[in-house]
ZAKE-206388 format. One record per residue (C-alpha): x, y, z; residue number from 1. Coordinates in pm, whole numbers. Layout:
<sites>
<x=X | y=Y | z=Z | k=NUM>
...
</sites>
This chain:
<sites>
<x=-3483 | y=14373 | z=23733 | k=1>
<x=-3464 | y=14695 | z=23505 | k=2>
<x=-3160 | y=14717 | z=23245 | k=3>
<x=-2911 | y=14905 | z=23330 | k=4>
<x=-2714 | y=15044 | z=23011 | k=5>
<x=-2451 | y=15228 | z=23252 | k=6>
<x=-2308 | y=14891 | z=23352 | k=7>
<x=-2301 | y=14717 | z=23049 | k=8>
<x=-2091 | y=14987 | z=22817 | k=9>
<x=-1724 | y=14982 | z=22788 | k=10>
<x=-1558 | y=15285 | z=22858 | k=11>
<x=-1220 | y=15215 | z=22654 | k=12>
<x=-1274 | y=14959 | z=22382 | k=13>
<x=-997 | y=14846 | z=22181 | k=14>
<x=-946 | y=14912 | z=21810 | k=15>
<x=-919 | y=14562 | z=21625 | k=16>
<x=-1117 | y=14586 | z=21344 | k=17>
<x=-1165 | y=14873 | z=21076 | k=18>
<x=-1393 | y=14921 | z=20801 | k=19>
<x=-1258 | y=15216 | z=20570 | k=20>
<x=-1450 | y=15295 | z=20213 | k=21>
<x=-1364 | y=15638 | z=20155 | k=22>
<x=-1427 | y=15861 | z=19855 | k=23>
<x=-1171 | y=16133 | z=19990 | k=24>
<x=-872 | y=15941 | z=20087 | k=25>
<x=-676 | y=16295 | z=20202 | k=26>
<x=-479 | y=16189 | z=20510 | k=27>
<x=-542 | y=15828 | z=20483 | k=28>
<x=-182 | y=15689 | z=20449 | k=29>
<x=-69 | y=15877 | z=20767 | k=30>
<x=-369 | y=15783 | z=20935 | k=31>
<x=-347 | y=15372 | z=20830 | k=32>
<x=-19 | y=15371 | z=20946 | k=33>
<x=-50 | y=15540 | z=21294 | k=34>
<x=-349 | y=15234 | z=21357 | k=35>
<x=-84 | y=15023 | z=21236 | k=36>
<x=160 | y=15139 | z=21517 | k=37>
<x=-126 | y=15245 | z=21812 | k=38>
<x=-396 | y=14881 | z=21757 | k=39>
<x=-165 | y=14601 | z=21833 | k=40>
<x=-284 | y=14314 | z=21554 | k=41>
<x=-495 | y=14550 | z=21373 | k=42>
<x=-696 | y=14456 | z=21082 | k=43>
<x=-821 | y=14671 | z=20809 | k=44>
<x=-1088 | y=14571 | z=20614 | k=45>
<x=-1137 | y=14746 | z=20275 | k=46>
<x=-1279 | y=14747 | z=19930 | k=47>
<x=-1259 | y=14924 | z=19544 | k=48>
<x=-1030 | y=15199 | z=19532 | k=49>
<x=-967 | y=15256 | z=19916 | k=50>
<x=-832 | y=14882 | z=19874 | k=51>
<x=-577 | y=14959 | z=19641 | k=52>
<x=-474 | y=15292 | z=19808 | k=53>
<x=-458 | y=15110 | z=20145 | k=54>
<x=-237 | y=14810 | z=20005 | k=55>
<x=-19 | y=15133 | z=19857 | k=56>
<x=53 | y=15291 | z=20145 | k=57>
<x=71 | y=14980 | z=20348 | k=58>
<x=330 | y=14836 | z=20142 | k=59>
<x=495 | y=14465 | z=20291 | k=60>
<x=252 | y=14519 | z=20612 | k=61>
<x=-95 | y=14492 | z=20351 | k=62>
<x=-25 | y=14112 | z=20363 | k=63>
<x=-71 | y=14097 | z=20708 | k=64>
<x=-307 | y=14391 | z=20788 | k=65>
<x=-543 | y=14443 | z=20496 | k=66>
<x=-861 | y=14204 | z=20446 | k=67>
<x=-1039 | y=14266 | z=20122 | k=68>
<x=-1409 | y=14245 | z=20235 | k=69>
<x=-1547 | y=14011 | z=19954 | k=70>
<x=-1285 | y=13802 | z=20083 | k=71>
<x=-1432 | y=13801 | z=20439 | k=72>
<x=-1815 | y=13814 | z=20308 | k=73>
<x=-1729 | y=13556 | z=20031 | k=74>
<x=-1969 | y=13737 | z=19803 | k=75>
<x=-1788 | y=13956 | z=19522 | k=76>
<x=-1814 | y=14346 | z=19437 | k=77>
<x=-2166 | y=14346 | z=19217 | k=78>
<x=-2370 | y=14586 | z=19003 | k=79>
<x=-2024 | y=14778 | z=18903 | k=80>
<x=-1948 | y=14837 | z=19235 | k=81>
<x=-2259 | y=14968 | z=19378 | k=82>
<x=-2283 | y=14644 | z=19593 | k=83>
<x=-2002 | y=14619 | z=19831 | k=84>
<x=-2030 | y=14625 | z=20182 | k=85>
<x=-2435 | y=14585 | z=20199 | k=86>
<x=-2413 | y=14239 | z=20331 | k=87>
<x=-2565 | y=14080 | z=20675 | k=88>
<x=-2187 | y=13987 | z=20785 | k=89>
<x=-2063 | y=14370 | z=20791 | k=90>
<x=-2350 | y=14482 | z=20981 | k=91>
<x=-2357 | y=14168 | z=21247 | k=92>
<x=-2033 | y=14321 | z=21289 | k=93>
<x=-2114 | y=14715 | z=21290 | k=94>
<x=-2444 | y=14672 | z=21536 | k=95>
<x=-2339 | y=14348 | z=21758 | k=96>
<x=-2329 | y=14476 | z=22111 | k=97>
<x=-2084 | y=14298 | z=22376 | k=98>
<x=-2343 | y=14253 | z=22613 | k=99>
<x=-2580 | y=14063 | z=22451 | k=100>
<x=-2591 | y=13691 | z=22387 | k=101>
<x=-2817 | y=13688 | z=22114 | k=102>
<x=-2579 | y=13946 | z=21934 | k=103>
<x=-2216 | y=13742 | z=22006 | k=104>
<x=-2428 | y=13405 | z=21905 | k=105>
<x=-2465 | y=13503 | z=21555 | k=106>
<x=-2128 | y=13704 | z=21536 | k=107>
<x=-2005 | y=13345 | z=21672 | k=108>
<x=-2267 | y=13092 | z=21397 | k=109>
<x=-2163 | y=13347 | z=21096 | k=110>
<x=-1781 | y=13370 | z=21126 | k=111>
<x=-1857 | y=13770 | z=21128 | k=112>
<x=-1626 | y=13981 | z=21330 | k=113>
<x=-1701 | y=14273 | z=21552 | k=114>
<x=-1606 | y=14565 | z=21364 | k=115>
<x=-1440 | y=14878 | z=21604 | k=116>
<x=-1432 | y=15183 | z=21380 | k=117>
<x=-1566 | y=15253 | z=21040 | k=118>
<x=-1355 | y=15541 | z=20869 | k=119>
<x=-1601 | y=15657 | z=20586 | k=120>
<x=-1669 | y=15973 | z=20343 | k=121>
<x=-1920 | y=15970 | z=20098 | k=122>
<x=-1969 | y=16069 | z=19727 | k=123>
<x=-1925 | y=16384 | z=19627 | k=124>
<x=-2289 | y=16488 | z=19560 | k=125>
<x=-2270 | y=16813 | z=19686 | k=126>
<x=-2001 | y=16917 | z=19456 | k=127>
<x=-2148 | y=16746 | z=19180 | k=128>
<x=-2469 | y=16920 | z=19232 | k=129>
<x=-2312 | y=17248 | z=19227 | k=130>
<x=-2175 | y=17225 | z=18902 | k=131>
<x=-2325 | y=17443 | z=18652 | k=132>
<x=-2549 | y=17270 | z=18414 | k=133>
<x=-2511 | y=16946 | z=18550 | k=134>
<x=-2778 | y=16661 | z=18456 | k=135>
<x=-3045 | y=16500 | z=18723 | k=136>
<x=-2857 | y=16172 | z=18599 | k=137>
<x=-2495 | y=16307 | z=18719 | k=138>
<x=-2612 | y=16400 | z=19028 | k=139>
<x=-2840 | y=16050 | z=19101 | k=140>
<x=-2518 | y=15817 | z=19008 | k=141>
<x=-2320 | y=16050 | z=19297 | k=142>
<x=-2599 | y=15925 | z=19568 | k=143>
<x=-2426 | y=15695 | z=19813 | k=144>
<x=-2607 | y=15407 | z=19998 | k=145>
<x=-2372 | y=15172 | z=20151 | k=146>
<x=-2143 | y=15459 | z=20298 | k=147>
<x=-2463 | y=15641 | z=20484 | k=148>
<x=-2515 | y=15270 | z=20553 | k=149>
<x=-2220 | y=15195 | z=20772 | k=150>
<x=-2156 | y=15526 | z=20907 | k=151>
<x=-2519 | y=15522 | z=21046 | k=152>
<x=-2498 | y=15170 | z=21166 | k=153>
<x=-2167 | y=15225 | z=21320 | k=154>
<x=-2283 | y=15573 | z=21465 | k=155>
<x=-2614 | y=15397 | z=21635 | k=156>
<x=-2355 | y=15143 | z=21764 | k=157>
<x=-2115 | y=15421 | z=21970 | k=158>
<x=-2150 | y=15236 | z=22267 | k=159>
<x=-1859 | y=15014 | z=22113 | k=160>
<x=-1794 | y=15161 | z=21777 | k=161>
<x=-1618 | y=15511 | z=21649 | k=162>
<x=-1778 | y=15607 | z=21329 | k=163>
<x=-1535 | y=15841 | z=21168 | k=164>
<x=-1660 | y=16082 | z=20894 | k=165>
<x=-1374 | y=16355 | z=20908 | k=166>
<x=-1018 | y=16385 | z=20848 | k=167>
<x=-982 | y=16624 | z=21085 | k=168>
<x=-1000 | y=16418 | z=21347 | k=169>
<x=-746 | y=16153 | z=21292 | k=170>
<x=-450 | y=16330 | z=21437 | k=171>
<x=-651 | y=16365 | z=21791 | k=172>
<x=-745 | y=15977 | z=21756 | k=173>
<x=-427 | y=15869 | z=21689 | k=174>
<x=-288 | y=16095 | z=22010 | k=175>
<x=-564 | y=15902 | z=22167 | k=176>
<x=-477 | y=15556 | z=22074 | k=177>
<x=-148 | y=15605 | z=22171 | k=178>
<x=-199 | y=15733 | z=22502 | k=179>
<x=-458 | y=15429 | z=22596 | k=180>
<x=-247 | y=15144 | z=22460 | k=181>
<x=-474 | y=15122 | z=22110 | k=182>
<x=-819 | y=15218 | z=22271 | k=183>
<x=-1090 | y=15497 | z=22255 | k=184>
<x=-1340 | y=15622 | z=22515 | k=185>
<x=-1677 | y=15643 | z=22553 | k=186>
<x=-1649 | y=15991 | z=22534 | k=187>
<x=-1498 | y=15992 | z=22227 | k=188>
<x=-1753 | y=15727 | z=22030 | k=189>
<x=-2020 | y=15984 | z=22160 | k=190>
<x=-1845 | y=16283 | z=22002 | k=191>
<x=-1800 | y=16099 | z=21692 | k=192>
<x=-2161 | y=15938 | z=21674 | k=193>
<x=-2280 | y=16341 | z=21697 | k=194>
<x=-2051 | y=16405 | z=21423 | k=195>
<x=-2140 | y=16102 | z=21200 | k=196>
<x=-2530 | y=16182 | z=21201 | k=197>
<x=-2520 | y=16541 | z=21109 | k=198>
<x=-2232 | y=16429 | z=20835 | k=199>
<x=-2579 | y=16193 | z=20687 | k=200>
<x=-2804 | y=16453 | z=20792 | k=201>
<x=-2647 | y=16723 | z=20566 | k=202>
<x=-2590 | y=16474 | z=20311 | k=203>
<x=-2919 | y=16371 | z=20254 | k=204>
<x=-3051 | y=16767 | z=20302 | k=205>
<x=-2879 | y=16837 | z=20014 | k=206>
<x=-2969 | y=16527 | z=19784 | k=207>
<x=-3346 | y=16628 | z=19890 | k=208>
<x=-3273 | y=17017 | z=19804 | k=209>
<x=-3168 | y=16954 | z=19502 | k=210>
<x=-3435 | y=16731 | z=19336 | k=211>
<x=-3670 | y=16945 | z=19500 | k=212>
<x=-3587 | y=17227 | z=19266 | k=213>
<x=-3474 | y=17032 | z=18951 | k=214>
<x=-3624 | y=17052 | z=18607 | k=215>
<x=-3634 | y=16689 | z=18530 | k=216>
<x=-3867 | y=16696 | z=18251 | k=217>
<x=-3567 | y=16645 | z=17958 | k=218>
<x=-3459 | y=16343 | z=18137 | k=219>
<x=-3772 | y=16140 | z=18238 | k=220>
<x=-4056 | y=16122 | z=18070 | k=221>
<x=-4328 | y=16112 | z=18324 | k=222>
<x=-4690 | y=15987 | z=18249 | k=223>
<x=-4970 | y=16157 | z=18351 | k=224>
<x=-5096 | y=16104 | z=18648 | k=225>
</sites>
């Protein structure tokens, strides 16, 4: 018998579990704290800076709320924090669908937890691009990997997971977790998933503009070909 998708997909899935790593945290405590209020048992998972600006505006509720992920991958932040989040247990979580069996056995064999919204931002490359006489070097350390990472894991994911890439939107999900008893529609994941990919899209468009047109040649010394 042929698969049908249409029967399979939630419309209204519930907000449990959060993954936030963001680089602009405008709006965050506001935002943390209407979850808080609209995702009964809500967990927030969290590392580096965003961490320690969640447990901030958290205050007393961090203890219960806030999961540091190298405490739920057991592996610690590596390579000065460039290795964070890029581990098989966030992304069992980000891509595991309800429907399959496959999917919830390893979710169930690895202790990983399906993850319901990833709140993300990413380096600032195209400011730091922009800056007049800025080095090749500046602009390569400003490349983000595991934040295109999630939010395009998440984004693929939409039939259970909001990927959320702008600020502007957490007032209308919060008005929309409130109405639906801490869930968000179909609808909605599908909005955000169109969102999410052009947010990556552009991203990477500009990180390939720029080296396309950079003078490199005081920085690396390239051998002949």
């Amino acid at each position: 018998m042929a698969f049908n998708i249409v029967q399979k997909i939630d419309n209204e899935v519930p907000v449990r579990n959060v993954l936030v790593s963001l680089f602009d945290k405008s709006g965050l405590e506001p935002f943390v704290k209407g979850l808080l209020e609209t995702c009964p048992g809500v967990k927030l998972y969290s590392t580096g800076g965003t961490y320690k600006a969640l447990q901030t505006a958290l205050g007393p509720a961090a203890a219960e709320h806030l999961v540091a992920v190298s405490d739920y991958t057991g592996q610690p932040e590596m390579q000065g924090g460039l290795v964070k989040t890029l581990d098989f247990k966030i992304y069992l979580g980000l891509l595991g669908e309800h429907y399959n069996d496959a999917h919830q056995a390893d979710l169930a064999r690895t202790g990983a937890v399906e993850i319901d919204m990833v709140v993300g931002n990413l380096y600032p490359f195209q400011a730091v691009s922009s800056r007049p006489g800025v080095s090749p070097e500046e602009c390569r350390s400003n490349i983000d990997i595991g934040g295109p990472c999630m939010i395009r894991a998440s984004a693929k994911n939409f039939i259970r997971v909001a990927s959320v890439t702008d600020v502007a939107d957490y007032p209308a999900l919060l008005d929309e977790l409130r109405r639906t008893g801490g869930k968000l529609s179909l609808a909605t994941r599908f909005r955000l998933m169109q969102k999410a990919f052009a947010h990556t899209a552009a991203y990477d468009a500009a990180i390939a503009a720029w080296f396309a047109k950079a003078d490199v040649s005081s920085t690396y010394a390239f051998a002949d070909a």
